[in-house]
Backbone of each chain as nested JSON, in Angstrom:
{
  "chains": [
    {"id": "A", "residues": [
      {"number": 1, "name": "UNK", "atoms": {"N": [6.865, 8.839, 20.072], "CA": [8.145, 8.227, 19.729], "C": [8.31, 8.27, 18.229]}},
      {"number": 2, "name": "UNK", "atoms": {"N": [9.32, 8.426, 17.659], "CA": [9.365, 8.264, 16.329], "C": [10.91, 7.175, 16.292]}},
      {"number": 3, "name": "UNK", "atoms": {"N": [10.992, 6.533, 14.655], "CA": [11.856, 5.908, 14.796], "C": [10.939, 5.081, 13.16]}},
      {"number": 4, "name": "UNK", "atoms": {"N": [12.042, 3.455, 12.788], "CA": [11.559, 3.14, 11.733], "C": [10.541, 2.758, 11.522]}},
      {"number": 5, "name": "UNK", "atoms": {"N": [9.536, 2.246, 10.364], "CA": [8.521, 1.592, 10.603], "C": [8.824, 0.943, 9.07]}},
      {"number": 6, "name": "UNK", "atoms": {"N": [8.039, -0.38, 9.692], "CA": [8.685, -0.978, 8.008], "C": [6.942, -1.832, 7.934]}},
      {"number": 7, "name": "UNK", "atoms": {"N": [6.639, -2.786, 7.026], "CA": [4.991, -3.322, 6.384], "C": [5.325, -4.936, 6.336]}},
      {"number": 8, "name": "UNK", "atoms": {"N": [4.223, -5.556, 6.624], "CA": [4.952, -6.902, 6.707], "C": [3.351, -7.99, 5.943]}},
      {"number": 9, "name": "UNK", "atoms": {"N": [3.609, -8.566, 4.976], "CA": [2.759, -8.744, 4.333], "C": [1.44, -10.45, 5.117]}},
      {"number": 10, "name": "UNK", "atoms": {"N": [1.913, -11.187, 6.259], "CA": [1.107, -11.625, 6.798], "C": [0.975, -10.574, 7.938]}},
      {"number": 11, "name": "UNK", "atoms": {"N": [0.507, -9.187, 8.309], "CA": [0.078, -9.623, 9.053], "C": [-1.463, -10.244, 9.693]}},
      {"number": 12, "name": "UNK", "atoms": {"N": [-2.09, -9.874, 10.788], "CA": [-2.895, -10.927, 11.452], "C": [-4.211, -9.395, 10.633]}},
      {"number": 13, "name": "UNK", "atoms": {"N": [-5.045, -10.605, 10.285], "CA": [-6.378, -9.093, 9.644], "C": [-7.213, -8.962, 10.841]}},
      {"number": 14, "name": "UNK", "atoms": {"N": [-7.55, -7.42, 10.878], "CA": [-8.388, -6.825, 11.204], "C": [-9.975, -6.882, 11.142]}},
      {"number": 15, "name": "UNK", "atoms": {"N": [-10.828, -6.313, 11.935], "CA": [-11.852, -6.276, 10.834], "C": [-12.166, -5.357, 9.649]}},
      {"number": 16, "name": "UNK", "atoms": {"N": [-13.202, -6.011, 9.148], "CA": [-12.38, -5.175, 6.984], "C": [-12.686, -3.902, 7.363]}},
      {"number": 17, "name": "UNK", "atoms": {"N": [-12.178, -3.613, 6.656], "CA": [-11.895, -1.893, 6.464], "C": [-10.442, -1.131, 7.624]}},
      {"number": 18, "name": "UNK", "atoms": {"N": [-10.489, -2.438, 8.286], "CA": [-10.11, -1.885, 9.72], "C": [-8.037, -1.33, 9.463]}},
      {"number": 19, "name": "UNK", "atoms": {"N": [-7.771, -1.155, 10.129], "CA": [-5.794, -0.68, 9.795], "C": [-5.254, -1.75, 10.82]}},
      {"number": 20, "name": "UNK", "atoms": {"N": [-4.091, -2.238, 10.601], "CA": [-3.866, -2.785, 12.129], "C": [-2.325, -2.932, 11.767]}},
      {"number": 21, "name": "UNK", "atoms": {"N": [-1.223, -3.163, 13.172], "CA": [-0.07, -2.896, 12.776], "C": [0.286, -4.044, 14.357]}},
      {"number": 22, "name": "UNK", "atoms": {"N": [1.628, -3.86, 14.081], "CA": [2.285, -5.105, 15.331], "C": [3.082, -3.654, 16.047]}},
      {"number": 23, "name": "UNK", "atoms": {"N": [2.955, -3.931, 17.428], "CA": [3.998, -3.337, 17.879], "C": [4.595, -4.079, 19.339]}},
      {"number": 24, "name": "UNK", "atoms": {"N": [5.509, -3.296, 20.129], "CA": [6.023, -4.512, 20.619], "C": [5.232, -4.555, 22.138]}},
      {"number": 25, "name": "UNK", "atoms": {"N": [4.973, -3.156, 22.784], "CA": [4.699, -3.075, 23.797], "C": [3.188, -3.074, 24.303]}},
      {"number": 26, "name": "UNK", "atoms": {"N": [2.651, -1.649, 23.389], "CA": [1.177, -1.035, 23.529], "C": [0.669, -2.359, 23.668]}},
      {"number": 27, "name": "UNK", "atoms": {"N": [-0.493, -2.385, 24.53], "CA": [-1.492, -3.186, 24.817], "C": [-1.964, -3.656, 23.6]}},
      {"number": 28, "name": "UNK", "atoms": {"N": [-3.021, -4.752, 23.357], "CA": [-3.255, -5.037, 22.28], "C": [-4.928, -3.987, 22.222]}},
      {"number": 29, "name": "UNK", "atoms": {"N": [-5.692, -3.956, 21.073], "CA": [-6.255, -2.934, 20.712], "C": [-6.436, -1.301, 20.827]}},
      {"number": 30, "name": "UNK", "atoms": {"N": [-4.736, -1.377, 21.138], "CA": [-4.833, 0.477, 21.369], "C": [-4.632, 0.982, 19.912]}},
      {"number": 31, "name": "UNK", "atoms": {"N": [-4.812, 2.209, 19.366], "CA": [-4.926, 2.614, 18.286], "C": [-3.925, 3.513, 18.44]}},
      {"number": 32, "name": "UNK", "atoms": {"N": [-3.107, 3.407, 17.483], "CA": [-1.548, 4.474, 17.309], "C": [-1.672, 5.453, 16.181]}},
      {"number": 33, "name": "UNK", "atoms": {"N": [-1.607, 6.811, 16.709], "CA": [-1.553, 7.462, 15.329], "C": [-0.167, 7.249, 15.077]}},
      {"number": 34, "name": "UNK", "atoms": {"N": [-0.382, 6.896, 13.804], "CA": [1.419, 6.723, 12.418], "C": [1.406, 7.903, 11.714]}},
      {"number": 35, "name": "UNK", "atoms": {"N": [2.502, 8.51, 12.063], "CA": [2.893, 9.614, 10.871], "C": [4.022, 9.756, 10.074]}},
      {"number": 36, "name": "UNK", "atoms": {"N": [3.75, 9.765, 8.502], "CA": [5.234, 9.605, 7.421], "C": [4.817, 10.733, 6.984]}},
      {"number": 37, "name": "UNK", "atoms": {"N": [5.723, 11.352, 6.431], "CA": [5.643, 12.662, 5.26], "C": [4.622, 13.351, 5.002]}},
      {"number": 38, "name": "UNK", "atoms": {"N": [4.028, 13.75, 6.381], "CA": [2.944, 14.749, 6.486], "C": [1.759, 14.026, 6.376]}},
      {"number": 39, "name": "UNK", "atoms": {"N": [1.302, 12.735, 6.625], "CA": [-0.004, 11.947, 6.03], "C": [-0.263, 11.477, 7.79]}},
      {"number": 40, "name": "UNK", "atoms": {"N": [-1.302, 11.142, 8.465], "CA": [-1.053, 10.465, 9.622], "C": [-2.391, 9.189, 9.555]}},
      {"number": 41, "name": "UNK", "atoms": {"N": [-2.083, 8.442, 10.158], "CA": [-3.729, 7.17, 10.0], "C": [-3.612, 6.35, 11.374]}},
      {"number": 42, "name": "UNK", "atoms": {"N": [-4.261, 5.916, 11.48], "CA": [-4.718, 5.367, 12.834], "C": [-4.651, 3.56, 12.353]}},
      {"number": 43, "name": "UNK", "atoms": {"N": [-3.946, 2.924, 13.504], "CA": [-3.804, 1.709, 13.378], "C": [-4.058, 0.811, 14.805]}},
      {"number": 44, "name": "UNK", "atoms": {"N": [-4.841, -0.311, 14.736], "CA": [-5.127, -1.102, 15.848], "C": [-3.738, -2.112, 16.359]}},
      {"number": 45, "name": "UNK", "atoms": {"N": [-3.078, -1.979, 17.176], "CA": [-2.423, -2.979, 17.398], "C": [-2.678, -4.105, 17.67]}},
      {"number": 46, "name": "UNK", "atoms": {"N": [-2.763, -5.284, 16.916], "CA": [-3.442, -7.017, 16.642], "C": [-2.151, -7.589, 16.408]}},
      {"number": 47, "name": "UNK", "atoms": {"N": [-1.047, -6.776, 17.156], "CA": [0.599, -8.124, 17.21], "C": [1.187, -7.663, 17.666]}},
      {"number": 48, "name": "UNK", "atoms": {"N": [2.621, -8.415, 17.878], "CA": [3.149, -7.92, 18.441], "C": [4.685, -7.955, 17.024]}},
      {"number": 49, "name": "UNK", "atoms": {"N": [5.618, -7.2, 17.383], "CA": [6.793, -6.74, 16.446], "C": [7.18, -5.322, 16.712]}},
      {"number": 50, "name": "UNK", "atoms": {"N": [7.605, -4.615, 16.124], "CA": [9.112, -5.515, 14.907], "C": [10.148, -6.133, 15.995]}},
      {"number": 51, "name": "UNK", "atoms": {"N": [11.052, -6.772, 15.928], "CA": [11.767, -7.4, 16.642], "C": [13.155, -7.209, 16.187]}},
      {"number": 52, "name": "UNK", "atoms": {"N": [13.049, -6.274, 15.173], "CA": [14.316, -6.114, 14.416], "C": [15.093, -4.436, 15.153]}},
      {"number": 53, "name": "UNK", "atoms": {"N": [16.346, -4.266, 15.373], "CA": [16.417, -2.776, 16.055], "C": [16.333, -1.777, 15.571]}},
      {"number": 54, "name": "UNK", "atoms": {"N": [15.77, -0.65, 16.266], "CA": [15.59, 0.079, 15.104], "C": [14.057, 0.333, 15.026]}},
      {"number": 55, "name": "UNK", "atoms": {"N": [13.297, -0.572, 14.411], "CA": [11.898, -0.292, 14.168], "C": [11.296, -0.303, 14.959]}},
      {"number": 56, "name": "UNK", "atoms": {"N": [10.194, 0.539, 15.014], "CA": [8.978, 1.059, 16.116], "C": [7.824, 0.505, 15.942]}},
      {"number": 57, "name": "UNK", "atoms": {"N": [7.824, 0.243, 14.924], "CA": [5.862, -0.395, 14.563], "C": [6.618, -1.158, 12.77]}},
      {"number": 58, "name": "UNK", "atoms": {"N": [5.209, -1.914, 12.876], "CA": [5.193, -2.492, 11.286], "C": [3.84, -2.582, 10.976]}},
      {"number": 59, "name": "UNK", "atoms": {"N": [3.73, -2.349, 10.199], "CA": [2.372, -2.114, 9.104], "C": [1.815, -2.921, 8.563]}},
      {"number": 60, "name": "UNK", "atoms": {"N": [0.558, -3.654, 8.763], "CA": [-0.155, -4.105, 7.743], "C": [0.222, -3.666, 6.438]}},
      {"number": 61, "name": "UNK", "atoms": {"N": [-0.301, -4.24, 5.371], "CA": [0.288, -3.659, 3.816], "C": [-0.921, -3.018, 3.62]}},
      {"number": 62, "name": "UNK", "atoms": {"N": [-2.313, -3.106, 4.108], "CA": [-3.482, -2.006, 3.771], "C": [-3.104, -0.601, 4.583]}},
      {"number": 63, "name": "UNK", "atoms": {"N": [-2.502, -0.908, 5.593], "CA": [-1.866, 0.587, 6.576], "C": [-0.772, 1.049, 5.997]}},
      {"number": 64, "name": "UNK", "atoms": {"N": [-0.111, 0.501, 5.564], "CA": [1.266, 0.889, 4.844], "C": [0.634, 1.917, 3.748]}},
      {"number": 65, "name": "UNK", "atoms": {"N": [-0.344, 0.969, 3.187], "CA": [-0.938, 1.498, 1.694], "C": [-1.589, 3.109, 1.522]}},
      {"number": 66, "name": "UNK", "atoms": {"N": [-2.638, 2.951, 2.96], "CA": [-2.898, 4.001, 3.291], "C": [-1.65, 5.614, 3.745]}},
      {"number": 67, "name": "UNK", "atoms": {"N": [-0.616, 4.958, 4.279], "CA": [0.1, 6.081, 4.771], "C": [0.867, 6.644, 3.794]}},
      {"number": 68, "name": "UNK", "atoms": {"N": [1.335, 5.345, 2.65], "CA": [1.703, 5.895, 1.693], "C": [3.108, 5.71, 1.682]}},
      {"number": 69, "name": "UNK", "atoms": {"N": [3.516, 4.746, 2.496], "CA": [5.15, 4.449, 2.197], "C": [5.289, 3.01, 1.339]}},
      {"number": 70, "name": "UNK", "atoms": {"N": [4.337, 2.59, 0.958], "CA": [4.716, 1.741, -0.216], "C": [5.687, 1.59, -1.309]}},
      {"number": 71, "name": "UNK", "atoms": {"N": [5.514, 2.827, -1.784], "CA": [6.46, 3.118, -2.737], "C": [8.166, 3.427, -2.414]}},
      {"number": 72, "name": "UNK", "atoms": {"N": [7.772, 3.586, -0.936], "CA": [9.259, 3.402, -0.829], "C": [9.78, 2.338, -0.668]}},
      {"number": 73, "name": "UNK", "atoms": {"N": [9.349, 1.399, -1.106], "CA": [9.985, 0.049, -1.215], "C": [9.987, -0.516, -2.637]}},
      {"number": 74, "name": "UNK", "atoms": {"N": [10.028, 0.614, -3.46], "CA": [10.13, 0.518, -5.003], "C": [11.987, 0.896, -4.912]}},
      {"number": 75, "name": "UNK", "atoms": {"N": [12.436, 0.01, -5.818], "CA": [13.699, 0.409, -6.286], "C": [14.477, 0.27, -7.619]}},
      {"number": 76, "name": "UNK", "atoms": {"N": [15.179, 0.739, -8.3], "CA": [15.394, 0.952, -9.421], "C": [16.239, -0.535, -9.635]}},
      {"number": 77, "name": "UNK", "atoms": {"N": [15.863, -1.319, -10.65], "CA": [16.808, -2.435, -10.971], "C": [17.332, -2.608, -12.357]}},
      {"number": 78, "name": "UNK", "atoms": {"N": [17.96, -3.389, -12.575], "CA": [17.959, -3.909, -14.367], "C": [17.811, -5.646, -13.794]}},
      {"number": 79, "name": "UNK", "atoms": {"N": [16.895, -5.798, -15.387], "CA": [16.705, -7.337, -15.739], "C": [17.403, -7.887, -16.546]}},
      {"number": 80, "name": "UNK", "atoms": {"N": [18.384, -8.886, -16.348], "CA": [18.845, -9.332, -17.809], "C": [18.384, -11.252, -18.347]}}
    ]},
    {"id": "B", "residues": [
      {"number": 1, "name": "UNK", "atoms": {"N": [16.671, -4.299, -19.366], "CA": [16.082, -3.444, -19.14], "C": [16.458, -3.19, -18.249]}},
      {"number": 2, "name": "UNK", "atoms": {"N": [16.294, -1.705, -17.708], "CA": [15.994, -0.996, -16.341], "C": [14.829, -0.303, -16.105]}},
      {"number": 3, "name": "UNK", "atoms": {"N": [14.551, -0.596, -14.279], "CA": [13.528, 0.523, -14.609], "C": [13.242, -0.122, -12.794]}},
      {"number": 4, "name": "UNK", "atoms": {"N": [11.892, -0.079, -12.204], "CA": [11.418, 0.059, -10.749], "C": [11.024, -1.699, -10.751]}},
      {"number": 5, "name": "UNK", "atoms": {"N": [11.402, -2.249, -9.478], "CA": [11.128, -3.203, -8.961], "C": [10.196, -3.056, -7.713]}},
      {"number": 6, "name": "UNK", "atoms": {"N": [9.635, -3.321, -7.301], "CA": [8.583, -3.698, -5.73], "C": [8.625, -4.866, -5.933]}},
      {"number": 7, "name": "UNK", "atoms": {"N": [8.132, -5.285, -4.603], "CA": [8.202, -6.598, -3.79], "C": [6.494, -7.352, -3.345]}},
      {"number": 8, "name": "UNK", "atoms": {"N": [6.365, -8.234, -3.399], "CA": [4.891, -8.856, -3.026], "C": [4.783, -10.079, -2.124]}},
      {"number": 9, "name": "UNK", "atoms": {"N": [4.128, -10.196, -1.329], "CA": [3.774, -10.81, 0.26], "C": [3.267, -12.268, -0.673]}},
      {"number": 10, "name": "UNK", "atoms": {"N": [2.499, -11.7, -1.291], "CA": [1.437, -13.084, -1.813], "C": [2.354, -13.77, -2.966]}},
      {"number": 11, "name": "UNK", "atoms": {"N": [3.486, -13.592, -3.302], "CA": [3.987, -14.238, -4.471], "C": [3.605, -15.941, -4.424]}},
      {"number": 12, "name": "UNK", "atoms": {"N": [3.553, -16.453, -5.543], "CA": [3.088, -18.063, -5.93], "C": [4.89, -18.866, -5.132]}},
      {"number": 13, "name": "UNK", "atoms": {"N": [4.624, -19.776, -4.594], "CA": [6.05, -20.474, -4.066], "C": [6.512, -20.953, -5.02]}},
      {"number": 14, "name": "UNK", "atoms": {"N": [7.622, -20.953, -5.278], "CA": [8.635, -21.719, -6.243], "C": [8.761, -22.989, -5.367]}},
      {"number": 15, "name": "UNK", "atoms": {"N": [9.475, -23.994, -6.078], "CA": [10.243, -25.409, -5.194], "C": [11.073, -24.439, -3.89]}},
      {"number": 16, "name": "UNK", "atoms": {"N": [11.19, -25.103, -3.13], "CA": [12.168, -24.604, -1.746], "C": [13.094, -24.304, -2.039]}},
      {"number": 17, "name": "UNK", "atoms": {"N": [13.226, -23.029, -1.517], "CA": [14.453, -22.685, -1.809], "C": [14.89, -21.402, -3.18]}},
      {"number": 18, "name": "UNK", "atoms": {"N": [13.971, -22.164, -3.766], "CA": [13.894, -21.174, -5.207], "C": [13.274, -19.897, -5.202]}},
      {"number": 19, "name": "UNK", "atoms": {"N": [14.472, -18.82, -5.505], "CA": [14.061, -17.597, -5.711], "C": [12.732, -17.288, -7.178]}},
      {"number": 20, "name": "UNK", "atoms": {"N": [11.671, -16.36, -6.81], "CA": [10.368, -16.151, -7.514], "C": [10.258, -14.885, -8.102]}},
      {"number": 21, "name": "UNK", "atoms": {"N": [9.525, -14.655, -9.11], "CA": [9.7, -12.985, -9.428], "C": [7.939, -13.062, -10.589]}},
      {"number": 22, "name": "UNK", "atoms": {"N": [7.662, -12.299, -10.531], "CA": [6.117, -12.253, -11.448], "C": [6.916, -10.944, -12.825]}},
      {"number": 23, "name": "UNK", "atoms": {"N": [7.177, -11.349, -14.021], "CA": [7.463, -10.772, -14.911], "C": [5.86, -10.023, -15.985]}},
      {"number": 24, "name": "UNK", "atoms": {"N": [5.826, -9.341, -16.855], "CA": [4.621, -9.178, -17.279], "C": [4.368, -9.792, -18.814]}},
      {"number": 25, "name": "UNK", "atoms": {"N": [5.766, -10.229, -19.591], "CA": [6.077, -10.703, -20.373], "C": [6.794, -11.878, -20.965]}},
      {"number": 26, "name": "UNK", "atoms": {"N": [7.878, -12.178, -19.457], "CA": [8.866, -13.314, -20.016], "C": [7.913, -14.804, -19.88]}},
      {"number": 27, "name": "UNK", "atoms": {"N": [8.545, -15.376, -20.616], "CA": [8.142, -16.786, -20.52], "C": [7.692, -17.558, -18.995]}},
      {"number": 28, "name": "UNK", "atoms": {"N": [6.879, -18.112, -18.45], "CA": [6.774, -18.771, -17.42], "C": [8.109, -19.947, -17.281]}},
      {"number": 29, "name": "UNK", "atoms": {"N": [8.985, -20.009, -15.789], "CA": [10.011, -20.859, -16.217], "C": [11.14, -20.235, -16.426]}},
      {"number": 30, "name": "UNK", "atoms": {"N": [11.506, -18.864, -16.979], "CA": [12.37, -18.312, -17.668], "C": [13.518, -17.787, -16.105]}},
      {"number": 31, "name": "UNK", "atoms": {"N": [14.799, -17.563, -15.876], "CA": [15.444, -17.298, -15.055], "C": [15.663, -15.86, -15.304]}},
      {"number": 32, "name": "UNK", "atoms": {"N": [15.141, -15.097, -14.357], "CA": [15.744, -13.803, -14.748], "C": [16.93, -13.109, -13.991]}},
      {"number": 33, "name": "UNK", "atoms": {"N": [18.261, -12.013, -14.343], "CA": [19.364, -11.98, -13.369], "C": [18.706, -10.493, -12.756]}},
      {"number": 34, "name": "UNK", "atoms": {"N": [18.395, -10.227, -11.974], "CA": [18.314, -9.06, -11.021], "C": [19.131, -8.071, -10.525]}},
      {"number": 35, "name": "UNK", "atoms": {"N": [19.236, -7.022, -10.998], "CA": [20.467, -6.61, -10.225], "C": [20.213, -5.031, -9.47]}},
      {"number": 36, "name": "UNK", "atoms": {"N": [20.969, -4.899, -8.264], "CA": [20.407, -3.833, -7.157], "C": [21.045, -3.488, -6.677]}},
      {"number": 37, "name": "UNK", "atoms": {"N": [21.959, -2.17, -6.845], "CA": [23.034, -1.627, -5.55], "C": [24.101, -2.419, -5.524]}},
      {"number": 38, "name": "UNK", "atoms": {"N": [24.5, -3.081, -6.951], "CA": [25.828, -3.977, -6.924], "C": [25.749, -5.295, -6.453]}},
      {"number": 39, "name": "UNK", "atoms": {"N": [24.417, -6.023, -6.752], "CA": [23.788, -7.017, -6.253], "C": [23.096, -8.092, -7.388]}},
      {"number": 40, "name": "UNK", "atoms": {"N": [23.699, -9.191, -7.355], "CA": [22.36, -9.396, -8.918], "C": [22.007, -11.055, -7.869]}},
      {"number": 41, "name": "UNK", "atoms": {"N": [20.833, -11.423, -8.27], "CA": [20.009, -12.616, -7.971], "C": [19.459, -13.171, -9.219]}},
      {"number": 42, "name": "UNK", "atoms": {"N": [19.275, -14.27, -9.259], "CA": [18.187, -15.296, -10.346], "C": [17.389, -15.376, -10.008]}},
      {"number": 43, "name": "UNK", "atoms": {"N": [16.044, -15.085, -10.073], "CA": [14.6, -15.706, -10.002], "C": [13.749, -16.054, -11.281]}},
      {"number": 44, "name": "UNK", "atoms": {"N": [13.489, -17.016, -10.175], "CA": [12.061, -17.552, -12.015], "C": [11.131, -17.187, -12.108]}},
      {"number": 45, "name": "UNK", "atoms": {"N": [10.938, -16.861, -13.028], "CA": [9.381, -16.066, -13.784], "C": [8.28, -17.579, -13.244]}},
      {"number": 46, "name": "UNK", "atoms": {"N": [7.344, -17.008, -12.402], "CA": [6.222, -18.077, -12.039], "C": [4.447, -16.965, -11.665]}},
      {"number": 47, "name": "UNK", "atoms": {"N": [4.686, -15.883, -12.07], "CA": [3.909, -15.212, -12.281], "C": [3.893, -14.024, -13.136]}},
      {"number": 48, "name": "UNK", "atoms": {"N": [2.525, -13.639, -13.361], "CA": [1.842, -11.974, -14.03], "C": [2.647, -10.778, -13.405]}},
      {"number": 49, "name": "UNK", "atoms": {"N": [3.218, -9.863, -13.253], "CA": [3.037, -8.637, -13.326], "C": [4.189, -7.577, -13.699]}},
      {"number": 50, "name": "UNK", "atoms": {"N": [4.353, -6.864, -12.458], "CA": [3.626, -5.838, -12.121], "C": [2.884, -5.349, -12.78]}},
      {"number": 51, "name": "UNK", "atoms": {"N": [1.922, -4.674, -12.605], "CA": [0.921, -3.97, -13.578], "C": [0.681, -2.34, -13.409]}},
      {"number": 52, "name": "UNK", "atoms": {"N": [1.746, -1.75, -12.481], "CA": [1.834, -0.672, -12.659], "C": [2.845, 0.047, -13.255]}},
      {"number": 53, "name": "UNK", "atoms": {"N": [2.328, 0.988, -14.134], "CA": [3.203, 1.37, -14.763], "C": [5.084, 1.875, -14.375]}},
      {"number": 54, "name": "UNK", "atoms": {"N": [5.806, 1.572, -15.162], "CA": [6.963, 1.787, -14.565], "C": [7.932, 0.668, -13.695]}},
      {"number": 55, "name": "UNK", "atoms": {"N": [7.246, -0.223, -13.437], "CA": [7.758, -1.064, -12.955], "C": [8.095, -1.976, -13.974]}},
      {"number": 56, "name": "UNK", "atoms": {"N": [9.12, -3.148, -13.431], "CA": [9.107, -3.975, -14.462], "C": [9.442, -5.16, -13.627]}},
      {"number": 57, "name": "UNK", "atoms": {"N": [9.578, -5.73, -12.785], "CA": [9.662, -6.744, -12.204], "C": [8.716, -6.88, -10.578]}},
      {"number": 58, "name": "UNK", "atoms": {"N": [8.427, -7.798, -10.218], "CA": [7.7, -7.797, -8.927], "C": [8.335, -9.152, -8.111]}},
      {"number": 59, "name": "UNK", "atoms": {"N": [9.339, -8.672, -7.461], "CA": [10.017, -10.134, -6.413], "C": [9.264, -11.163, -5.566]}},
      {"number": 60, "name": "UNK", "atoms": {"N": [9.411, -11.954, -5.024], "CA": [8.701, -12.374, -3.513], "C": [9.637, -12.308, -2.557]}},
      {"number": 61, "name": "UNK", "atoms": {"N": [9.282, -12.373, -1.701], "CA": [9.374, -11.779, -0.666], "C": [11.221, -12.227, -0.753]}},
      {"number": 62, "name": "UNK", "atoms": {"N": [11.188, -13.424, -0.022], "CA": [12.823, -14.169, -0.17], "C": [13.6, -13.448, -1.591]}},
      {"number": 63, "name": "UNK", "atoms": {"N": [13.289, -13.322, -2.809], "CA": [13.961, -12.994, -3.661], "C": [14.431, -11.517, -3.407]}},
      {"number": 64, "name": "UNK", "atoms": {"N": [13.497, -10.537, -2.805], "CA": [13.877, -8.946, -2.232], "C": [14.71, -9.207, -1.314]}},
      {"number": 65, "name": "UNK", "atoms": {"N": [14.586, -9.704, -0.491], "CA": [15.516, -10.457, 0.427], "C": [16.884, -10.898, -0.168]}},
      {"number": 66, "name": "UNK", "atoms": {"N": [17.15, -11.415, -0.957], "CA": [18.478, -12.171, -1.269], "C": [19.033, -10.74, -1.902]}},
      {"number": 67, "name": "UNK", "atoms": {"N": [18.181, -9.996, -2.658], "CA": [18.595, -8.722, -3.807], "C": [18.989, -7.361, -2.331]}},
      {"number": 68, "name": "UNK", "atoms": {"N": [18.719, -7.752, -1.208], "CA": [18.888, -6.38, -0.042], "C": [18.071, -5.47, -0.448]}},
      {"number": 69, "name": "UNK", "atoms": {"N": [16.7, -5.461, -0.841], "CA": [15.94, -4.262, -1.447], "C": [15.033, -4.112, -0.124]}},
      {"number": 70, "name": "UNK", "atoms": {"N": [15.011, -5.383, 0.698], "CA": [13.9, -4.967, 1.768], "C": [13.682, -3.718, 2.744]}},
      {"number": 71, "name": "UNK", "atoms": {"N": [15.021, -2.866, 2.883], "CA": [15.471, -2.305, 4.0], "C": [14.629, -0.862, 2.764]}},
      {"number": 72, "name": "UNK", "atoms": {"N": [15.109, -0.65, 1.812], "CA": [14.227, 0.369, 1.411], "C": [12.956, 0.371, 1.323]}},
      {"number": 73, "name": "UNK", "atoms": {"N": [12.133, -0.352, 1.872], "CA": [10.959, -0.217, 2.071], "C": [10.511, 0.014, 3.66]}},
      {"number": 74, "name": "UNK", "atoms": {"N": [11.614, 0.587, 4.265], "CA": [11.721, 1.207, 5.542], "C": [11.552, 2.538, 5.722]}},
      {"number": 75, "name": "UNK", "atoms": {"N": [10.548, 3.034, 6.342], "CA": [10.32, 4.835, 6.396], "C": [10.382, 5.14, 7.682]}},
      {"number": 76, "name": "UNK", "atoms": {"N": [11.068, 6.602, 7.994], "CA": [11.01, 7.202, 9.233], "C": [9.63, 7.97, 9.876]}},
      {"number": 77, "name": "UNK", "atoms": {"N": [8.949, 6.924, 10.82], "CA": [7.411, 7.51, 11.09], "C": [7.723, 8.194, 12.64]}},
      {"number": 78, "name": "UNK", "atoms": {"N": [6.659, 8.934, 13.207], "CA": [6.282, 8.931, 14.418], "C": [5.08, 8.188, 14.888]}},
      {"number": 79, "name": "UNK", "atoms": {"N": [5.073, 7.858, 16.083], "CA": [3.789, 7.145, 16.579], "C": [3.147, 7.389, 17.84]}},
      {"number": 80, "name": "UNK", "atoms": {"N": [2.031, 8.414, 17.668], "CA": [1.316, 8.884, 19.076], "C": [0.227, 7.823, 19.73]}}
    ]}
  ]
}
C-alpha cells in the first residue's frame, strides 16, 4: 500500500535500537517495510494510528530519522 | 531574519495555552512573530536551539501547529 506517512514524537518505545511505528490495522509486532525516496527500513508496529485520512503509518521520530523524512518537516520562515 | 524552522516533540511547556519556540540567541521570555505561508504566530523563547546549521527557530509541537507547518512534515511512503 502506499499513501501518507507522517512521525509523531510520543510514540510508545521500542526496545533500544529497535524502529517502531503505529498503524491502524497490522497486528501488533508485525514488521513493515517503509519506503520514501529510494531509502526503505523496517518498523515494529507497537500502536495503533494515524487516525487522520489519508495517512498509512506514523513514525517513531528514531524511524522517521532513519528513513530520512525529517527534513521534510523543515520549512522556510522569517522571525521578527 | 529568514531562514529554516523544524519542529520538536520534547519542547519545555510554556503556561497553558502558551505558544513555545527554543531560539539560539534571543533572550529567554522574549516573544517572537513567526511567519509561514502567509501565517505569523507569537511564541516565547523558553529554550536553546536549533543547533543545526541553517535553521533558526525550533517550534513545539502546538506552536507548528498554530503556524500550519505540521502537514509538511508529511511524506509519500509505501508499506510492505
Amino acid at each position: 500500500e502506499s499513501g501518507l506517512a507522517s512521525y509523531y514524537g510520543y510514540a510508545k518505545a521500542g526496545k533500544v535500537g529497535e524502529l517502531t511505528c503505529a498503524h491502524r490495522t497490522r497486528p501488533f509486532g508485525t514488521v513493515l517495510r517503509v519506503s520514501y525516496s529510494g531509502r526503505t527500513i523496517q518498523c515494529r508496529v507497537n500502536d495503533r494510528g494515524p487516525f487522520i485520512r489519508g495517512r498509512i503509518v506514523d513514525l517513531s521520530v528514531p524511524a522517521a530519522r532513519a528513513l530520512g523524512m525529517m527534513s521534510a518537516g523543515v520549512v522556510r520562515v522569517s522571525v521578527d
